[in-house]
C-alpha positions in Angstrom: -20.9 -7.3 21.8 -17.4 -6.8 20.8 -13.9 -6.7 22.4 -11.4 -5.4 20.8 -7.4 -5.8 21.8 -5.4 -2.6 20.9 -2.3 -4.6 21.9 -2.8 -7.3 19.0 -0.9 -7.9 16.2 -3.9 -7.4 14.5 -5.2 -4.1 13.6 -8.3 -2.8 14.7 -10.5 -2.9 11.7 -9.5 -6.5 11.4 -10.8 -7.1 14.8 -14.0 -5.3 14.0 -15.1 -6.9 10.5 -14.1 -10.6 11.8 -16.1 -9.5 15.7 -19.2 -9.0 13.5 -18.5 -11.5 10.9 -18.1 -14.0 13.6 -21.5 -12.9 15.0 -23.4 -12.8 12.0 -22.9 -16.2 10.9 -23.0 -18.0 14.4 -26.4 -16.3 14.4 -26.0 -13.8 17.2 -26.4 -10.9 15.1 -29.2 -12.1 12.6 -30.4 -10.3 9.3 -32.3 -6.7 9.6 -30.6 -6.3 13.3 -29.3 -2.6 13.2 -25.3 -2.1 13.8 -24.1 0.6 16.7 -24.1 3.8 14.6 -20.1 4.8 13.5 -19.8 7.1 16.8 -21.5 4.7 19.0 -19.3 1.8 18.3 -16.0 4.5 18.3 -17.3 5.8 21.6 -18.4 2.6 23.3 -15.2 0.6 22.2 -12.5 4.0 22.7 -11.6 3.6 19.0 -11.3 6.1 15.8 -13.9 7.3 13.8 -12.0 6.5 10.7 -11.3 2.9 11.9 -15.2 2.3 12.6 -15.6 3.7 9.3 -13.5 1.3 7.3 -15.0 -1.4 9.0 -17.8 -1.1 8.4 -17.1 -0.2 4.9 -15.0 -3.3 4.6 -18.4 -5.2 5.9 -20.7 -3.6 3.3 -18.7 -4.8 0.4 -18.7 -8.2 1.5 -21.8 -8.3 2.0 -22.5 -8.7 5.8 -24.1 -5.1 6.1 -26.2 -3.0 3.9 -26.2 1.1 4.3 -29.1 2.6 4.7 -29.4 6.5 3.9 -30.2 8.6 6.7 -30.9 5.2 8.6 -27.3 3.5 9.3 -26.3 -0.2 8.7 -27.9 -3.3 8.9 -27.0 -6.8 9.2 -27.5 -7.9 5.6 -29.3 -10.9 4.4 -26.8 -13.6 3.1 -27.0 -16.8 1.3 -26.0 -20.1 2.5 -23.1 -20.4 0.5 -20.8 -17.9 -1.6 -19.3 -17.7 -4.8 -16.7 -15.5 -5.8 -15.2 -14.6 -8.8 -11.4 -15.1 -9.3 -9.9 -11.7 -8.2 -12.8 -11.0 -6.5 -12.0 -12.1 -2.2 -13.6 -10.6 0.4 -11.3 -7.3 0.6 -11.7 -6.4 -2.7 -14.0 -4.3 -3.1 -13.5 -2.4 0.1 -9.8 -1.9 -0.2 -10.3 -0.5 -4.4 -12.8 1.7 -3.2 -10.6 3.4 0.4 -7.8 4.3 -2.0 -10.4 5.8 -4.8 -12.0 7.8 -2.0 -9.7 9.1 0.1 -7.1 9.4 -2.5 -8.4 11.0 -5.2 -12.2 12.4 -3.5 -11.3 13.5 -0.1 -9.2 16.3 -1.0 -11.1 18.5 2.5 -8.0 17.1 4.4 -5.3 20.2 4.8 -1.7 18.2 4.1 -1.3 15.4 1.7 2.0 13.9 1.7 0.4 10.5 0.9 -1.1 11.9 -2.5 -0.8 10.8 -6.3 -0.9 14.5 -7.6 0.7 17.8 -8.2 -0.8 21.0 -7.0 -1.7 24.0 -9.2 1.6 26.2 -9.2 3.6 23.5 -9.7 1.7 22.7 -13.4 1.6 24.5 -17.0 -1.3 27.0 -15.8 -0.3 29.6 -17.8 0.2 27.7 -21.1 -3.2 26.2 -20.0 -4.7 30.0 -20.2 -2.8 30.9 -23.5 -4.6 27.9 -24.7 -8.0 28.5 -23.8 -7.4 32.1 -25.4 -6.3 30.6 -28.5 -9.4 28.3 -28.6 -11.7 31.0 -27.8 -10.2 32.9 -30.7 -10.2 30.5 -33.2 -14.4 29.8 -32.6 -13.7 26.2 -31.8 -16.5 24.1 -33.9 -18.1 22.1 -31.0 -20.1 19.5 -32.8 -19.6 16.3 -33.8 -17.0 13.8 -31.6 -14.1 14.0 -33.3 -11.5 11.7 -34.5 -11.7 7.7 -33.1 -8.0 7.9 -32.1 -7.8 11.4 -31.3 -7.0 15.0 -32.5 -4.4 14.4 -35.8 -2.1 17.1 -35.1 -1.6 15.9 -31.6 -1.0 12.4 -32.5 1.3 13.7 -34.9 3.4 16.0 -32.1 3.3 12.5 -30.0 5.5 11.0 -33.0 7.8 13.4 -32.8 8.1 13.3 -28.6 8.5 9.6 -29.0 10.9 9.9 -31.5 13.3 11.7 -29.5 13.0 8.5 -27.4 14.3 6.4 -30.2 10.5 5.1 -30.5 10.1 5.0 -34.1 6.4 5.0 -34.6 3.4 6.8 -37.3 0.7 8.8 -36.0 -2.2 6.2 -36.8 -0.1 4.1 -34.4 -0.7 6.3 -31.5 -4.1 6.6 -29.6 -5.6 9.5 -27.7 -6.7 8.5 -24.7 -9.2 10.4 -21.3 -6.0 9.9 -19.1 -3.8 6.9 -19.0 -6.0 5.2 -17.0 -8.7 4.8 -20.0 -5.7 3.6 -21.8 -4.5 0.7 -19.0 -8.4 -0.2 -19.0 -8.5 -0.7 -22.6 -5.0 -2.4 -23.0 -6.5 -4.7 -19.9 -9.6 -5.1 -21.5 -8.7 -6.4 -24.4 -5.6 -8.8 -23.2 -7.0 -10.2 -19.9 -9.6 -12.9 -18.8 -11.3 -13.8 -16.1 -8.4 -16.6 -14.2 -6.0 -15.8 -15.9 -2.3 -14.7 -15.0 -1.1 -11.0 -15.0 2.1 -10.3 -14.1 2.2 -6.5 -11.9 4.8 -4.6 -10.3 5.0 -5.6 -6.4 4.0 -2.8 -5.3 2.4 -1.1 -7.8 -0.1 1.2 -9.6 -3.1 1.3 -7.3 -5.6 2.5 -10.5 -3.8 -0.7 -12.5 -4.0 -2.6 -9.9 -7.7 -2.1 -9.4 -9.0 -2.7 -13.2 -7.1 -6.0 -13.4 -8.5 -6.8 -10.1 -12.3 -5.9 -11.5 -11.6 -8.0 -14.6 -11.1 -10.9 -12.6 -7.2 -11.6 -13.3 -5.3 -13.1 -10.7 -2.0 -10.8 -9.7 1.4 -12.1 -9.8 3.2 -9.6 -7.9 7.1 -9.5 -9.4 8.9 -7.7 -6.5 10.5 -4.4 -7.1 13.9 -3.4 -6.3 15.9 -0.1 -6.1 17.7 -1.0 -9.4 14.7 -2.5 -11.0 13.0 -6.0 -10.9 14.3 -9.2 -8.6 14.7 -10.5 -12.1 15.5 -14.5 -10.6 12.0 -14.1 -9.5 10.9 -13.0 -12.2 12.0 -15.6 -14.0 10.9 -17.6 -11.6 6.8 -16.5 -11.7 7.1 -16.2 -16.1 7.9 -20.4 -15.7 5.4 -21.0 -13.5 2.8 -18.6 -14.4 3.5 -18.6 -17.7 1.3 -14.8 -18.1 0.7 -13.3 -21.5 1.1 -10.0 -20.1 3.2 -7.9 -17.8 2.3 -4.6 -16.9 5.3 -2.8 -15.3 6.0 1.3 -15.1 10.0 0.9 -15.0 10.7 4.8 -14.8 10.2 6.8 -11.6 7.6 3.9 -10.6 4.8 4.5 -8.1 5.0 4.1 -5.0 8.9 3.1 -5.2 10.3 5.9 -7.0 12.8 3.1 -8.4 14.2 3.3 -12.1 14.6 -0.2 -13.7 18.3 0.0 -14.9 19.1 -0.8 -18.9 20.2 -4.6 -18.0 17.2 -5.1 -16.3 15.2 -3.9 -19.2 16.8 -5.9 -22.0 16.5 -9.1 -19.4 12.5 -8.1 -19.6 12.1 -8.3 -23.0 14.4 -11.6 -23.4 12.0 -13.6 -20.7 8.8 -12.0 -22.9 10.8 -13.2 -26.4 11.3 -16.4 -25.3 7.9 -17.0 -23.3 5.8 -15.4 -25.2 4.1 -12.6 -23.4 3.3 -8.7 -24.0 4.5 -6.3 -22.0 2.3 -3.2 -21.2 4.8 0.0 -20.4 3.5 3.0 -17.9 5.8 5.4 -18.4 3.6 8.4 -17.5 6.3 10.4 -15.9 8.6 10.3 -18.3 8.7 14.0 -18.4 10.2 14.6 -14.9 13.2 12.3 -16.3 15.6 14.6 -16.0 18.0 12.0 -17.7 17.1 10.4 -21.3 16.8 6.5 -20.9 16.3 3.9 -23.1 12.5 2.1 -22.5 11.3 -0.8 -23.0 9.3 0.4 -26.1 12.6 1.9 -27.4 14.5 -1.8 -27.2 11.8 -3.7 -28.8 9.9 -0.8 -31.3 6.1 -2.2 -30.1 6.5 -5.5 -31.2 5.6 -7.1 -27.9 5.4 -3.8 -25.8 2.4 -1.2 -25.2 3.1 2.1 -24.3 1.0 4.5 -22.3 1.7 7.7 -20.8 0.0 11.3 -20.0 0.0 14.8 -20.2 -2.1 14.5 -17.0 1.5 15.2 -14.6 3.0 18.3 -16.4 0.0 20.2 -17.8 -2.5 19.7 -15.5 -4.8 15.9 -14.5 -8.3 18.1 -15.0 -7.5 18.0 -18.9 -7.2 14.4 -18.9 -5.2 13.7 -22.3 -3.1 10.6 -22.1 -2.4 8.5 -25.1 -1.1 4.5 -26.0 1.3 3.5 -28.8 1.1 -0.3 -30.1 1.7 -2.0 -33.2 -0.8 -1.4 -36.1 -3.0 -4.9 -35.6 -3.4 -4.4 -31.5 -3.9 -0.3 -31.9 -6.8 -1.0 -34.2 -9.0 -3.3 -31.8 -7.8 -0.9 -29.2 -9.2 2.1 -31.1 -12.1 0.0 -31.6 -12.6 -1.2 -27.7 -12.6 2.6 -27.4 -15.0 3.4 -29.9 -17.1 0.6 -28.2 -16.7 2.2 -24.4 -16.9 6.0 -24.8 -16.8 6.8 -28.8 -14.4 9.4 -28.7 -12.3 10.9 -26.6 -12.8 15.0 -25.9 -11.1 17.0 -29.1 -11.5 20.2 -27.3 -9.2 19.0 -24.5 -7.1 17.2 -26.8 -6.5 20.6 -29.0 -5.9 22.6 -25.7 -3.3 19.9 -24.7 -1.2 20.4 -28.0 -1.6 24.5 -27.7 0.2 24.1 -24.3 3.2 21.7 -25.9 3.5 23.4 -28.5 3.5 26.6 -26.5 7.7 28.6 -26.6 7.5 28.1 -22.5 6.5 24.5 -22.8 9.8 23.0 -22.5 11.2 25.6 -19.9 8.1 24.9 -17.4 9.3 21.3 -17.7 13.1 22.2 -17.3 12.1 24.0 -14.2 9.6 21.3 -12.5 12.3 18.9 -12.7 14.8 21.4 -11.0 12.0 21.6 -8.3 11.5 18.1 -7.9 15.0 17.5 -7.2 15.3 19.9 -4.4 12.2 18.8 -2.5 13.6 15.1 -3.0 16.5 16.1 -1.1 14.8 18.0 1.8 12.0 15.2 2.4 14.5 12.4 2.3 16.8 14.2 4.6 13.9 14.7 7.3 12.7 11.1 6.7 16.2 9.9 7.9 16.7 12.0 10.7 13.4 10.4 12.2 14.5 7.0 11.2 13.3 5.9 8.4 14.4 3.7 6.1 14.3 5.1 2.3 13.5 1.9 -0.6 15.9 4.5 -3.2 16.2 7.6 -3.6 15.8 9.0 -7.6 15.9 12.2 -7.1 13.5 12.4 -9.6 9.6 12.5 -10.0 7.5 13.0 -7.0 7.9 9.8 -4.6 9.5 8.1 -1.8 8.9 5.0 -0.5 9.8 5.0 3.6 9.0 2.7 6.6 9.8 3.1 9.8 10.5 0.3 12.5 7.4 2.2 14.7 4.9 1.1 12.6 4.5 -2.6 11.0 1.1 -1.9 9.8 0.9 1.4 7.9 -3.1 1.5 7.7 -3.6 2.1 11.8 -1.2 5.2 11.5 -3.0 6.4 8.4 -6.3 6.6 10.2 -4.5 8.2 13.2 -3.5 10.7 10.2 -6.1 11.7 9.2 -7.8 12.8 12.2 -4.5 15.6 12.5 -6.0 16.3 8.5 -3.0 14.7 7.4 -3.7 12.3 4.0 -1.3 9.6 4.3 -0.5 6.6 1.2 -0.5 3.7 3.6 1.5 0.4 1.8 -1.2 -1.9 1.6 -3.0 -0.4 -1.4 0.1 -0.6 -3.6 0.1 -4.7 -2.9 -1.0 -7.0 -5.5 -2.7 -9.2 -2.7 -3.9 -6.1 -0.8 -1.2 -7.3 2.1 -0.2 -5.5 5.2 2.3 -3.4 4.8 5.0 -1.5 6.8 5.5 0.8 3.8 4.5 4.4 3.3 4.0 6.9 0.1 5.3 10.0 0.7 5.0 12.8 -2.3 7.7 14.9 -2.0 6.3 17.8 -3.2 3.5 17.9 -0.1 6.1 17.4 2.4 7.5 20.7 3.4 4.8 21.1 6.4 6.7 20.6 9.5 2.9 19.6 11.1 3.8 16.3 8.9 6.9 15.4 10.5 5.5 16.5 13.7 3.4 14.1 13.6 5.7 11.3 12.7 7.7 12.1 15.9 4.8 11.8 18.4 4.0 8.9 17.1 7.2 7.0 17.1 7.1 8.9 20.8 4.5 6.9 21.5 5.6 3.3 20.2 
């Protein structure tokens, strides 16, 4: 039915979803027709499992096949004409859903340089434990929801931490948060419309990425460099654009790794003075800084900028405790928006994140995970060079690299190759705005010490 060219340009799963696309609309495949089953079609056409896979995935969400339960896929009825929502092209779905499911689900796969996460011994277990004992001990009342913004006396400690940042702000201008994810969704939610503009770090935060994307925004990408921003383009998309918002993650950014350097920053906040738009801060690894840096909340004290970050990196994700600071008008409809969505967020977890801050080891475990960081930096980036790659920057700092190598000009073909050596790779195209191609790779330093990774990596460039 289908012929497939492993010597194209084009990558296999592209071939697949336009073969069948192709054939569903010039009629050959009609509605209610059964597709080859996954291993069928990867037998029949000598192709991967996980390529047949996305695929077909990638054919479900835009509505040419419907899954079946126990029965496989089917050639889904469609209308005679199509009408999608802005932000909401054919690959959208598909390629949101891949990086929720293999990145943060499939966990089965043994080595996981590509992931967003840090394992167990490398987070505050013990002041985790220390704080569950505490909890336990001081019979915990565990009725009623708690506060709207969150648990006073850790609001109150973030004032303090963000005061050491020069970020002068009160407690009842700080909102808890499940994460900083639930605090980008609200911030998004309540600045963003359907159409309209959003500036976003090119690349950038996959979950950010994701909720604009499901709000209906359309994506200006403002392309990163290793000292910050390409602030002429910037300039550039603000004039043309004209956005109301930027969302940006200038420290330690993911994927990059790149810290936006202090001229940079004050540039930011003179194109949003003098245009008119917020600016939404991620700063969620701020605690594996080992160097104190001005932010872009710290230059402009929340008059135009949001702040979010998390506990989620240094105390452990499962807790989920992040928090947003804003100025008192926007933190009110935030708390609100909140209110609205979910009611409160979880005081227990909330009490057992302020046990482990305020915990004597607190700020040693965070002195020490930085030391670690830096070492594995060195070791991955020196093993990524020796193969060839090229590294975007190299902070030292936090917990990613950003590498591409000449062997591969479309990253999501070796990921699936990955994977079936249970190797979890962060191919580039899920950090693009526009869900592009990408020659780019994700590597998490801290999952790169198994030599089966790099072993990898050098067959394969072998074999190109």
């Amino acid at each position: 039915m289908l012929t497939l060219n492993p010597q194209s340009s084009t990558p296999l799963v592209l071939q697949i979803v336009s073969g069948f696309r192709t054939a569903i609309e010039d009629g050959s495949l009609r509605a209610g027709s059964k597709a080859p089953s996954i291993r069928q079609f990867a037998h029949a056409h000598n192709v991967s499992v996980f390529t047949v896979v996305d695929a077909y995935d990638r054919l479900v969400a835009q509505g040419y096949f419907a899954s079946r339960p126990h029965s496989g896929f089917f050639v889904k009825q469609r209308p005679t004409t199509i009408t999608e929502l802005p932000g909401h092209g054919p690959n959208y779905s598909f390629d949101s859903m891949w990086y929720l499911r293999r990145i943060f689900e499939n966990r089965a796969l043994r080595m996981k340089p590509g992931c967003g996460w840090l394992p167990g011994e490398w987070l505050f277990q013990d002041g985790v434990r220390r704080g569950l004992r505490s909890l336990a001990a001081d019979d915990v009342d565990l009725s009623g929801y708690g506060e709207p913004k969150g648990y006073l006396p850790l609001r109150q400690l973030v004032r303090d931490l963000l005061a050491e940042q020069e970020i002068a702000v009160s407690a009842e201008q700080v909102l808890l948060t499940q994460g900083s994810s639930q605090a980008m969704d609200l911030v998004a939610r309540r600045l963003v419309r359907p159409g309209e503009s959003v500036l976003v770090d090119d690349p950038g935060y996959p979950n950010l990425l994701f909720s604009l994307r499901f709000l209906g925004a359309k994506l200006i990408g403002v392309p990163r460099t290793a000292a910050g921003y390409d602030l002429a383009v910037l300039e550039k998309l603000v004039l043309e654009h004209r956005p109301k918002v930027f969302f940006t993650q200038p420290r330690l950014q993911s994927p990059t790794g790149s810290i936006a350097q202090l001229a940079h920053l004050h540039r930011v906040m003179q194109l949003a003075d003098k245009h008119d738009f917020l600016v939404v801060e991620n700063d969620i690894y701020a605690d594996l800084d080992p160097e104190p840096r001005p932010s872009l909340a710290s230059l402009d004290q929340l008059n135009r900028v949001i702040y979010i970050s998390s506990f989620s990196k240094t105390i452990s994700p499962n807790i989920r405790v992040g928090y947003l600071a804003a100025n008192p008008d926007l933190l009110e409809d935030l708390a609100q928006l909140k209110m609205i969505s979910g009611l409160t967020s979880s005081e227990f977890t909330e009490r057992l994140a302020h046990g482990a801050l305020i915990d004597g080891r607190w700020r040693k475990h965070v002195k020490g995970l930085r030391e670690r960081l830096a070492k594995v930096h060195a070791s991955t980036a020196s093993n990524l060079l020796k193969l060839g790659f090229e590294i975007f920057c190299e902070p030292k700092a936090g917990i990613f690299l950003w590498a591409r190598h000449p062997s591969f000009p479309d990253t999501t073909e070796i990921a699936y190759k990955a994977a079936e050596q249970d190797i979890l790779l962060g191919p580039g195209h899920l950090f693009s705005p526009n869900m592009q191609a990408s020659a780019w790779l994700r590597f998490n330093v801290i999952f790169c010490d198994e030599p089966a990774v790099f072993a990898f990596f050098q067959n394969q460039i072998k074999k190109n």
